[in-house]
N, C-alpha and C positions, 0 to 999 in steps of 0.2 A: 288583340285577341280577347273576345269575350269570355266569362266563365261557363257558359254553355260549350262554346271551341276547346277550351283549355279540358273539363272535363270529358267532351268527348274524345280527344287526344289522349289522355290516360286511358281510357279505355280500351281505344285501340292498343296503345302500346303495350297492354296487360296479355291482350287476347294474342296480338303476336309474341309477345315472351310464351306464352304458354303453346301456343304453334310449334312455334321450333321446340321444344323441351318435348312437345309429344314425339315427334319427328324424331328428336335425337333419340329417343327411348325406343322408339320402335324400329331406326335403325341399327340399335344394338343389341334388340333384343333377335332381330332376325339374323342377324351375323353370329348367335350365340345358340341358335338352333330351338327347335319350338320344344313348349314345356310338353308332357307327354301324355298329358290330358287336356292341355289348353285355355285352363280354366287358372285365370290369374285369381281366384279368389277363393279357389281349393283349400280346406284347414289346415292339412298334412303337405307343405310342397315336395315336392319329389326329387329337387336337389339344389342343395348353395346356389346355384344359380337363379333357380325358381325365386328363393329367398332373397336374393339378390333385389331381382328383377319387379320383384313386388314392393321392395321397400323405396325402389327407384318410382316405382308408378305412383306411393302413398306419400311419396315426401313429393313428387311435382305436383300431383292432384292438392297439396297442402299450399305449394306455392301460389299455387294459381287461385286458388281459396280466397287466399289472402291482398292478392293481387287484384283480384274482381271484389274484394270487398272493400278495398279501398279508393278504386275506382267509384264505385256505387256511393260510397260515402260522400266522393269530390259532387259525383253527381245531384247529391241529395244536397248536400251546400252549394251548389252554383244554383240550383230550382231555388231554393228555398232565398235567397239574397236578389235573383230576379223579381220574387211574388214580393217581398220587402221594400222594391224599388217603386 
């Protein structure tokens, strides 16, 4: 496998971790009934739940952050060792 293969295969695997983590959040966010203005980004949430549910959406949105930046990284070192070759 090439480092162009290998880094696009991280990529992929980042963007499906982050699929399902949406998926699972918004399966349980609708098992958990909707917030009562709907606005996940409201100041004041309107209940533990809300709070819950926000800090669930802020800490995957951080995963996947993290996950696409490290990807991008693999990317920018397999570009960069091919133009080298």
């Amino acid at each position: 496998m090439d480092a162009a293969s290998a880094a696009k295969d991280r990529v992929d695997r980042a963007l499906a971790l982050l699929e399902r983590r949406l998926l699972d959040l918004k399966s349980r966010a609708a098992g958990g009934g909707a917030a009562a203005d709907d606005d996940l980004f409201a100041p004041q949430p309107s209940s533990e739940t809300d709070r819950i549910r926000i800090h669930e959406l802020e800490s995957a949105g951080r995963d996947a952050a993290e996950a696409l930046s490290r990807a991008a990284d693999a990317i920018r070192d397999s570009l960069a060792e091919q133009e080298s070759r």
